[in-house]
N, C-alpha and C positions, 0 to 999 in steps of 0.2 A: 020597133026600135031600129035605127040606125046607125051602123057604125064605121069610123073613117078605117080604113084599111092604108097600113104600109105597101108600098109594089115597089120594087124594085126597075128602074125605065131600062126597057131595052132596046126601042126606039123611039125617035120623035118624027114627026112626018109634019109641018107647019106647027098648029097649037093644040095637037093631039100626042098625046103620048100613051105607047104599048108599053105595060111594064107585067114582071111578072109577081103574082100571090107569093110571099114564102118560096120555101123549094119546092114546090110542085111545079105542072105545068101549063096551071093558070095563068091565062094573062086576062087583061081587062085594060082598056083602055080609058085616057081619063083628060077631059082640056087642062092646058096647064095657061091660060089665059089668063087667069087670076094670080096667077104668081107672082111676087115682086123681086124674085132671085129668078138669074139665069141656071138652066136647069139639063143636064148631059146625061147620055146611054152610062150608066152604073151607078148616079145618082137614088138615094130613096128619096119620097114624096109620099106624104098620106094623102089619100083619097078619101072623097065624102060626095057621094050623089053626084060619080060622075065627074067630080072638079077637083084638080091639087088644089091643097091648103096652104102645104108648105111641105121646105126641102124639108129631110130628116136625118140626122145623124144615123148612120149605120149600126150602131150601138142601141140608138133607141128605139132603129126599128126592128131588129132582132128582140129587145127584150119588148114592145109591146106585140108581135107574133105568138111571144113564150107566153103574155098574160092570156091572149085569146085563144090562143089551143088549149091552157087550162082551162081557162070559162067553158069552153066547148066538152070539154073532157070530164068537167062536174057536173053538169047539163045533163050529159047521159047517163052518167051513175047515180043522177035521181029522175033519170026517168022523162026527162023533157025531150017532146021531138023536137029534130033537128028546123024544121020548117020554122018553129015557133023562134026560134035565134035572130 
C-alpha cells in the first residue's frame, strides 16, 4: 500500500522540491511538475510516488500527520511490523 504524504517545502531547486516529513528531520524530495498552482519554501504539498499532487492547507496537513501517526500508533499496539505500513 501507498500512501501521499504532506511535506512541508523547504526548498525548490528548478521542478524539484526539498520539503520536510512532520517535525522530524526528514526531508524527501518530490517533482512539483504536475502541479497547476505556483508553489513557495513554507508551502505544504502532498506527496505520492515521488510527485506533488497538490498545494495543501496548513490545517489539513497537520491534521492528516495526526490521522497517520495514529494509524502507525494502532499498528503497533496490535502488533503489526512497521515494514508491513
Amino acid at each position: 500500500m501507498c500512501l501521499a504524504v504532506p511535506i512541508e517545502i523547504l526548498e525548490i531547486n528548478g521542478d524539484i522540491a526539498t520539503g520536510r516529513v512532520g517535525e522530524g528531520n526528514a526531508t524527501i524530495q518530490a517533482s512539483i511538475m504536475l502541479m497547476d498552482e505556483e508553489v513557495a519554501p513554507g508551502d505544504w504539498i502532498i506527496v505520492h510516488a515521488g510527485f506533488a499532487l497538490r498545494k495543501l492547507d496548513p490545517k489539513e496537513a497537520e491534521e492528516t500527520l495526526r490521522i497517520l501517526r495514529d494509524m502507525l500508533a494502532l499498528a503497533e499496539e496490535a502488533g503489526v511490523q512497521q515494514d508491513m505500513l
